[in-house]
C-alpha positions in Angstrom: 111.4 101.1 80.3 109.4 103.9 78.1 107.9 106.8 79.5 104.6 106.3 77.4 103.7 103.2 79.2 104.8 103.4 82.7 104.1 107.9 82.8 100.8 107.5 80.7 99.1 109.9 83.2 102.4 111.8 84.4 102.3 114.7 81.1 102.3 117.2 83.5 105.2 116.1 85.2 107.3 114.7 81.7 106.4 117.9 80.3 108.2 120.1 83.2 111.1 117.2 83.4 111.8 117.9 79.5 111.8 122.1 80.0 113.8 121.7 83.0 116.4 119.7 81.4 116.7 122.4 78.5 117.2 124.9 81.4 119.9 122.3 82.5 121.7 122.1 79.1 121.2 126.1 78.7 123.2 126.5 82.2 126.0 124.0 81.4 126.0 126.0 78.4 126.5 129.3 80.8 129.3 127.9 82.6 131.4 126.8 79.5 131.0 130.4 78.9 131.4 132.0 81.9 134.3 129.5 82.8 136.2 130.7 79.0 135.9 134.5 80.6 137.3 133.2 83.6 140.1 131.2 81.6 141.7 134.4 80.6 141.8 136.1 83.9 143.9 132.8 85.7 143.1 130.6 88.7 141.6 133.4 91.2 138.4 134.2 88.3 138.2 130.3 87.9 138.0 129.2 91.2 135.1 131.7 91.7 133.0 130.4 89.0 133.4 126.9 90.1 132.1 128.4 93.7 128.9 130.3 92.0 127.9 127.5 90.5 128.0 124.6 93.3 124.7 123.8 93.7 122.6 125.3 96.6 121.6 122.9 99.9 117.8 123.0 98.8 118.8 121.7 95.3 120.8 118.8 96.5 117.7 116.1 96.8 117.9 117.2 92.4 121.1 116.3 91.9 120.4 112.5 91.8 120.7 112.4 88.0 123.6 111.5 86.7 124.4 114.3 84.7 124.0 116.8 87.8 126.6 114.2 89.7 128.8 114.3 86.7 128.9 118.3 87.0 129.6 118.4 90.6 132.5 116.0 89.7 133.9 118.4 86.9 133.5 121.6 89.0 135.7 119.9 91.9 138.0 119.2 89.0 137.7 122.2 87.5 139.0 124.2 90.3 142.0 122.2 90.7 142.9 123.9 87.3 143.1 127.0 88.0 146.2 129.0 86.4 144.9 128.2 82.5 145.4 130.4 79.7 143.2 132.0 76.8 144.0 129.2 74.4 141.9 127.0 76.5 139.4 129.3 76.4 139.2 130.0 72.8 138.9 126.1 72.2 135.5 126.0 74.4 134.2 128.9 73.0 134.6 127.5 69.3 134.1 123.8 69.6 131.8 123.5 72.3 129.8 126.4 73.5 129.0 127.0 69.8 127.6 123.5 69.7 125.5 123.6 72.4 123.9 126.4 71.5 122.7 125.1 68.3 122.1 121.9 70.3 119.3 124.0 72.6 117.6 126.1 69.8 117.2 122.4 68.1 115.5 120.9 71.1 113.7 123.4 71.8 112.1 123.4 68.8 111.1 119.9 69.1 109.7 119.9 72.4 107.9 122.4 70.8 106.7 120.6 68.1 106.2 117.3 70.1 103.9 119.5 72.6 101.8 121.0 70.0 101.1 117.5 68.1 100.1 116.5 72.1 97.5 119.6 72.4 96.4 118.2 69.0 95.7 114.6 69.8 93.8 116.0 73.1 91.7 118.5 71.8 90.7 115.5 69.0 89.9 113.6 71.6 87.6 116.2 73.6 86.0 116.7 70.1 84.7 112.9 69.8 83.9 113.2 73.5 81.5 116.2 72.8 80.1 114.3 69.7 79.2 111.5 71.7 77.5 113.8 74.2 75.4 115.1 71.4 74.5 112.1 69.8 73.7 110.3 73.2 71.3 113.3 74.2 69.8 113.6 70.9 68.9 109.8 71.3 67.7 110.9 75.0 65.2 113.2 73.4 63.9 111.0 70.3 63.3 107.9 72.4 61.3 110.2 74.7 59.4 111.7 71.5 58.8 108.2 70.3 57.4 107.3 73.5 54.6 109.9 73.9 54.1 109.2 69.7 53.0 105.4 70.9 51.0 106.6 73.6 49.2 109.0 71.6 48.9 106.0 69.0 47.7 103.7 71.7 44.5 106.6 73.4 43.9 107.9 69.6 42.9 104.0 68.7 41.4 103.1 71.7 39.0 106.1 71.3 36.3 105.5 69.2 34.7 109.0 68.8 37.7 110.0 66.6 37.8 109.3 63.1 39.8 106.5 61.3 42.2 109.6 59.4 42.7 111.3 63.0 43.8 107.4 64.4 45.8 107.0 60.5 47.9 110.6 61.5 48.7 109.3 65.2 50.0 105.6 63.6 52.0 107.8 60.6 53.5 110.1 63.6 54.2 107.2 65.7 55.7 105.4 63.2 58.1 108.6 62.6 59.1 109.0 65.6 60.6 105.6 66.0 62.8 105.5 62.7 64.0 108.7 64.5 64.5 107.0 67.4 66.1 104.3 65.9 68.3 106.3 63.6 69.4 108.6 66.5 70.4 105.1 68.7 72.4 104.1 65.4 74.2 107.4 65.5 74.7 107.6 69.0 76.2 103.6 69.1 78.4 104.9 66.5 79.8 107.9 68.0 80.6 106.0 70.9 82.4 103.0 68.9 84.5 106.2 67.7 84.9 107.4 70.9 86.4 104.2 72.6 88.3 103.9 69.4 90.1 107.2 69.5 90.4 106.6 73.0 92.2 103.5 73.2 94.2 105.1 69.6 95.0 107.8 72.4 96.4 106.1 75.2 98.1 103.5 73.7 99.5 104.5 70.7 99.4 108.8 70.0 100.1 109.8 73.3 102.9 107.0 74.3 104.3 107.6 70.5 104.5 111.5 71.6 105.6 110.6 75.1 109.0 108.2 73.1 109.7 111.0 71.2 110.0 113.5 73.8 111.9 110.6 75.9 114.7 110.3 73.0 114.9 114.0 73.0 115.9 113.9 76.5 118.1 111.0 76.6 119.8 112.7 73.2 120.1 116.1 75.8 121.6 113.7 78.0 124.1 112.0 76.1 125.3 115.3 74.9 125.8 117.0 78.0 128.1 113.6 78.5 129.8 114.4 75.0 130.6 118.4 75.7 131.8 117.8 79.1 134.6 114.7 77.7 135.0 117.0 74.4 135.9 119.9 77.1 138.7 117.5 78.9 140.4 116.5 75.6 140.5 120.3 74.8 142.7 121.1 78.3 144.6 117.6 78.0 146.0 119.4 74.1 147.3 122.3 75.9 148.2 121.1 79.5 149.5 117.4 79.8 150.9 118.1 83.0 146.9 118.1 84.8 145.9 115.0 82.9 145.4 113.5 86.4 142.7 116.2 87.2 141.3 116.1 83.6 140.8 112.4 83.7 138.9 112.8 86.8 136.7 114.9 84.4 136.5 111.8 82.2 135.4 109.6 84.7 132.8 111.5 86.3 131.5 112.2 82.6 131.5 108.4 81.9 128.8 107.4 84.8 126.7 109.5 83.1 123.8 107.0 81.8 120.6 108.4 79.8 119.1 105.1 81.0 119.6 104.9 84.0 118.1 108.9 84.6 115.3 107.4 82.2 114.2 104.9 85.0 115.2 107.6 87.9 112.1 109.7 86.0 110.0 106.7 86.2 110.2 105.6 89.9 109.9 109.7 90.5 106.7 110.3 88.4 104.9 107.0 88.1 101.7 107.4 90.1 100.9 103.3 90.2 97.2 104.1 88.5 96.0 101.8 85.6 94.3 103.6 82.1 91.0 104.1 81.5 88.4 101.4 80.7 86.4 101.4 77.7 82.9 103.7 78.1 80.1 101.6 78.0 77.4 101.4 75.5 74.1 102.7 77.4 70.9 101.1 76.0 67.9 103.2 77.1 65.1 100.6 76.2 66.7 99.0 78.7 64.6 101.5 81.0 61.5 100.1 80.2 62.0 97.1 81.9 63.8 98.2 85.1 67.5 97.8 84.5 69.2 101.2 84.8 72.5 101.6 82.4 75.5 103.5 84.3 75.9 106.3 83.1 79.2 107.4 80.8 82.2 108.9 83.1 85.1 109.5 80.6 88.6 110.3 81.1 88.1 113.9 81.9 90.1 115.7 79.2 90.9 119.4 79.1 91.8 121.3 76.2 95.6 122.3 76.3 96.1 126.0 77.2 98.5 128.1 75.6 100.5 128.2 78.0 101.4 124.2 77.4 104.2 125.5 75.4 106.2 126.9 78.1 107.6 125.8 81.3 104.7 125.5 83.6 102.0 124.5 80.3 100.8 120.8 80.9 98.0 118.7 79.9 95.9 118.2 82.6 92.7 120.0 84.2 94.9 120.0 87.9 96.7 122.9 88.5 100.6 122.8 88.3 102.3 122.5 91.9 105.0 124.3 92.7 108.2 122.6 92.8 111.0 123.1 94.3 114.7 122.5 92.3 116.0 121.2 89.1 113.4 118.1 88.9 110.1 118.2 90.2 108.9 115.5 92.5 105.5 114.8 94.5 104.7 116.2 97.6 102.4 116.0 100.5 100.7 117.7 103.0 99.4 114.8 105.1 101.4 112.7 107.6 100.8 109.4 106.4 100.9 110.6 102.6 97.6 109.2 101.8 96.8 111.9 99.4 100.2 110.6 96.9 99.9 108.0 94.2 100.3 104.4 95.5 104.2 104.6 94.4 104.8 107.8 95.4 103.1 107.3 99.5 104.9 103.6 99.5 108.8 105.5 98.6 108.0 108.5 100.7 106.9 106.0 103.9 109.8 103.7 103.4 111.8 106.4 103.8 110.8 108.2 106.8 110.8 104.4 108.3 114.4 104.3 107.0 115.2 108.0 108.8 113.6 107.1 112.2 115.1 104.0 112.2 118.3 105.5 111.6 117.6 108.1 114.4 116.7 105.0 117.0 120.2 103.5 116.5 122.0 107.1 116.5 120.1 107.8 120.0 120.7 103.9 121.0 124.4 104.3 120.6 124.8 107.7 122.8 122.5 106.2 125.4 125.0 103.4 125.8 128.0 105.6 125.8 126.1 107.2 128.9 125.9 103.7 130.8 129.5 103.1 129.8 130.5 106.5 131.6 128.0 106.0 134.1 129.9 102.7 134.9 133.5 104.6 134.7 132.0 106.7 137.1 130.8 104.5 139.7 134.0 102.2 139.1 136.1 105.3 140.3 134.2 108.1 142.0 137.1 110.2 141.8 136.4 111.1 137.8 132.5 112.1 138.2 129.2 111.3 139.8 127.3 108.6 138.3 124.2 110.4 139.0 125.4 113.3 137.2 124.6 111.6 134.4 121.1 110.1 135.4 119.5 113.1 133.7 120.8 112.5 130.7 119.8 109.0 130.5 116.1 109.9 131.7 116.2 112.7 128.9 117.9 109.9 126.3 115.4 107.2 127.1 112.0 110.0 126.8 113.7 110.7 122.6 114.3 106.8 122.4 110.5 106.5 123.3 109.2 109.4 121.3 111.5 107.7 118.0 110.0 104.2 118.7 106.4 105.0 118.8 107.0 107.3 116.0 108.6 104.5 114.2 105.3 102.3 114.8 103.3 104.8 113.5 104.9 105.0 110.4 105.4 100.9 109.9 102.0 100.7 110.6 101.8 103.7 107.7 103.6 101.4 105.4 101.3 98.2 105.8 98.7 99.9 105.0 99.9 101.3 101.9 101.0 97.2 100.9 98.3 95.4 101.8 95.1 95.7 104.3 95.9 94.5 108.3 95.0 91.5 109.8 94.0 92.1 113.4 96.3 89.4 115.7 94.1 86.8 117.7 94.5 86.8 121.3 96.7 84.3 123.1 94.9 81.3 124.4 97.0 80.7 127.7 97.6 84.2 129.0 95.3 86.1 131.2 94.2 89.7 130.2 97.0 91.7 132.4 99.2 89.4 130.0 97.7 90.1 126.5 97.8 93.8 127.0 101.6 92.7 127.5 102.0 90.4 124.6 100.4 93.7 122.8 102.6 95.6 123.8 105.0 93.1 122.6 103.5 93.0 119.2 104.3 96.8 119.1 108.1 96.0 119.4 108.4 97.3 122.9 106.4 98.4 126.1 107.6 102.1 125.0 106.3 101.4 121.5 110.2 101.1 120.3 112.0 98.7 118.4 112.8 94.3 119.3 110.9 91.6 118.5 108.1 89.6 120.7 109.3 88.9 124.3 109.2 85.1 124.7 108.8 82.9 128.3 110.9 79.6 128.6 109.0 76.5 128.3 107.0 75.8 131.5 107.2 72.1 130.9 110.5 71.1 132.4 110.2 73.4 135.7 113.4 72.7 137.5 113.6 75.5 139.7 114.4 74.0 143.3 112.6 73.9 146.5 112.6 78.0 147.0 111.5 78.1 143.4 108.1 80.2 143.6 107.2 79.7 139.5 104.6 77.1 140.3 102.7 78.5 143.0 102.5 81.8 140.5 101.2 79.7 137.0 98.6 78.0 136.7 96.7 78.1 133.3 95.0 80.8 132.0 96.2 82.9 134.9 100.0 84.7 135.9 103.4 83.1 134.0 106.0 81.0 135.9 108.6 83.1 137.1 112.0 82.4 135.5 114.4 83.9 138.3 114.9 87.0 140.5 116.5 90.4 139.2 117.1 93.3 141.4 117.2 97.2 140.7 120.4 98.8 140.3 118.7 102.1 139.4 115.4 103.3 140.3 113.5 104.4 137.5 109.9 105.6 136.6 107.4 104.2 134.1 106.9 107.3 131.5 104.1 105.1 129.5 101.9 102.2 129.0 103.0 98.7 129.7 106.2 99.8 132.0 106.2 99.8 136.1 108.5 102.2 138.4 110.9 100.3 140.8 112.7 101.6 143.5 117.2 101.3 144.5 117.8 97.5 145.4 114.1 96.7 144.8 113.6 92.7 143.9 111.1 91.2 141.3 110.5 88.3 139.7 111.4 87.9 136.2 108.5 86.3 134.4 110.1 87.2 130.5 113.5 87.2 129.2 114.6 90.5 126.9 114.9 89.3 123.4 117.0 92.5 122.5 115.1 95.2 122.4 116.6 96.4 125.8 113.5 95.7 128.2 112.6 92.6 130.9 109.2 92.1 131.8 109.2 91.3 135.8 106.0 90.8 138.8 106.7 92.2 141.8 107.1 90.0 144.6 104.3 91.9 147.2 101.3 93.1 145.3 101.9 91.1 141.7 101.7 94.0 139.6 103.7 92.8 135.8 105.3 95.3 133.4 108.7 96.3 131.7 111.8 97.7 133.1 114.9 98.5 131.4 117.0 95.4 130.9 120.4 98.1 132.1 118.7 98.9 135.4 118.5 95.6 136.8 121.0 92.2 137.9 119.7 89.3 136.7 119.5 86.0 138.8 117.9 83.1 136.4 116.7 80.0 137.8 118.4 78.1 134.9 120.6 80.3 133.2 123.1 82.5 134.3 122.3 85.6 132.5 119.5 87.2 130.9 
């Protein structure tokens, strides 16, 4: 669990986590002090200050760390104190406000320091880059001067009208121009030796070694903010043994603190999912000569660290800072399906907006079946409302339960994506078309698109419906599916989209598949054959076999 390994490409981001946290232990530092003013002036000035500093409604998603859920914790605490006197005051200010402080200007300066040996190690690099670059074009233009030398050579020899010390100067030139050539190739093979050396030196051992330091300066924040809020609690227990019961609250909301655990809540924040660099190939350019074209070098595009690196919004990359919003930064997106986030980041941003709508389906789910239960009240005694007072409502519940389940889909189908590439189902062998569109349907949870697994027919083998049973004059294979019993409509209702049919007040259909519990029955109607869904609530079922459905 080290942030040099798992946030090797997340300085930006480490960089603002590590000035943000200082900003932290700076306004813990503020409300020791503000709270010691507050101390002398009794519970009304103490209470306030507890209120100021509650944290705002867009800063909640920030308070996931555990030392920001350790200070909600003291505050409520805190303000069941209220009615202290100066002594406790005087105790903060000299044991632990002047700590902190000296705590701060310490860190600070070795963020500082950290950063700066950072910008070093990057503008190194970007050095040895540029060398490379010179040496590889400065090959570029010998071979090419070694080349025209040989052809020179080549039409100087072949011409027999010059003279043997005109042919003797072309051979001498030519032979010049290679042992330039060849010490130019040398050079430029070394340079990029150096360069993959420093490279690899960079990534896996300067830059991670910077990255541990700055993570044990955090962690060392961390653990401290722990020690001044316990030291704070054994200051008040001194002077007021009568509120040890709120104090030790204190304590225990001081003691889940864990610079661990807020280590690996960094990680899963800021780890992007993307593997280092490769090595940069070597690029032989006689290689030219007989066809084969090298690829060309595409480094790690390093920038050189601006000054601004060692303040808040500084970082090490060539991307421009986003703007974040809170205590902790965290990525953000602008597209729906978050394609344009690291792997991590789109797969924890589309698990939860599964996990909301899915959350959202049940919520609606639950109201839409208080609205049957009242619906029944009503019809059960006439004199406490009209049951199609409350058809509205249902229409207008089942529309949002339609809109949620296809939304749903949309981001499931999101979410595959991002784990692995789709496999396209294969159609069923024994179902006409009208029934693969259904058994598509059914593969999308739902003839609404909402939630419930595959809709599944009983066996056709053991048909034992009786004399008026119409299943096998219906079937046959590859066309319609045997009917499994007759339902009728208690409700009429209208199809709102793909894959459902309207029915009519006491209309009756057969039912051709059972609802497997995601609320709908797929039913043929008994004049014109037309299949689809209905809601499982609107109908009375009257199985063949079974007694229910």
């Amino acid at each position: 669990m080290s942030w040099g390994t798992e946030l090797w490409d997340q300085y930006d981001n480490i960089s603002l986590h590590t000035q943000k946290g200082i900003d932290f232990l700076e306004k813990y530092g503020h409300f020791i002090r503000d709270r010691c003013t507050i101390e002398l002036e009794y519970a009304g000035k103490l209470r306030r200050l507890v209120k100021n500093y509650q944290p705002k409604k867009k800063d909640e998603e920030d308070y996931q760390y555990s030392p920001c859920r350790a200070f909600k914790h003291v505050m409520t605490e805190v303000n069941d104190l209220a009615g202290q006197h100066e002594v406790i005051a005087e105790n903060l200010q000299a044991n632990v406000i002047r700590e902190l402080n000296i705590l701060v200007k310490d860190i600070k300066e070795e963020r500082k320091k950290h950063l700066q040996d950072g910008a070093r190690m990057v503008q190194n690099l970007n050095t040895q880059i540029l060398s490379l670059d010179r040496a590889k074009k400065n090959y570029e233009k010998a071979f090419k001067e070694a080349e025209r030398a040989l052809e020179n050579f080549q039409r100087a020899d072949a011409d027999y009208n010059l003279s043997r010390a005109e042919v003797e100067k072309q051979r001498m030139n030519m032979a010049i121009k290679s042992q330039q050539c060849e010490e130019t190739k040398n050079e430029y093979a070394n340079q990029l030796q150096k360069t993959n050396e420093l490279q690899n030196q960079h990534y896996h051992i300067l830059m991670p070694d910077v990255f541990r330091q700055l993570q044990e300066l955090d962690e060392k924040r961390i653990k401290n903010i722990k020690s001044f809020m316990i030291q704070s609690v054994d200051i008040e227990k001194n002077v007021f043994p009568i509120i040890i019961k709120c104090l030790d609250g204190i304590v225990n909301a001081a003691e889940q603190i864990n610079e661990k655990e807020d280590t690996q809540l960094v990680i899963e924040r800021y780890k992007s999912g993307f593997q280092p660099p490769e090595d940069i190939p070597f690029e032989d350019l006689s290689a030219i000569k007989s066809g084969e074209m090298p690829p060309p070098i595409n480094p790690v595009p390093i920038t050189t660290l601006r000054p601004e690196a060692m303040t808040v919004k500084g970082t090490m990359s060539s991307g421009k800072l986003k703007k974040r919003v809170g205590l902790f930064g965290i990525f953000s997106s602008t597209k729906e399906d978050y394609s344009d986030l690291p792997p991590n980041q789109r797969k924890k941003k589309l698990q939860q907006r599964v996990e909301e709508i899915t959350a959202k389906i049940q919520q609606e789910t639950a109201a839409r079946d208080g609205l049957m239960k009242m619906k029944g009240v009503y019809e059960q005694n006439p004199a406490l409302g009209d049951p199609m007072s409350i058809e509205g409502q249902l229409n207008e519940s089942g529309h949002k339960l339609d809109k949620l389940r296809q939304e749903l889909q949309k981001y499931q189908m999101y979410l595959e994506e991002a784990n692995k590439p789709a496999v396209s189902p294969s159609a069923p062998s024994r179902r006409s078309k009208s029934h693969y569109n259904g058994a598509h349907l059914q593969q999308n949870h739902s003839p609404e698109s909402g939630l419930g697994t595959s809709h599944t027919s009983l066996p056709d083998s053991d048909n034992e419906h009786g004399d008026n049973d119409p299943a096998p004059g219906d079937y046959c294979d590859g066309d319609l599916l045997p009917a499994l019993g007759v339902c009728r409509a208690l409700y009429p209702f209208e199809a709102t989209s793909e894959g459902s049919i309207p029915m009519h007040d006491g209309e009756e259909l057969f039912i051709i598949e059972l609802d497997q519990g995601d609320g709908w029955t797929r039913v043929r109607r008994q004049k014109d054959g037309e299949e689809g869904f209905v809601p499982t609530s609107y109908i009375e079922c009257n199985l063949y076999k079974y007694n229910s459905c």
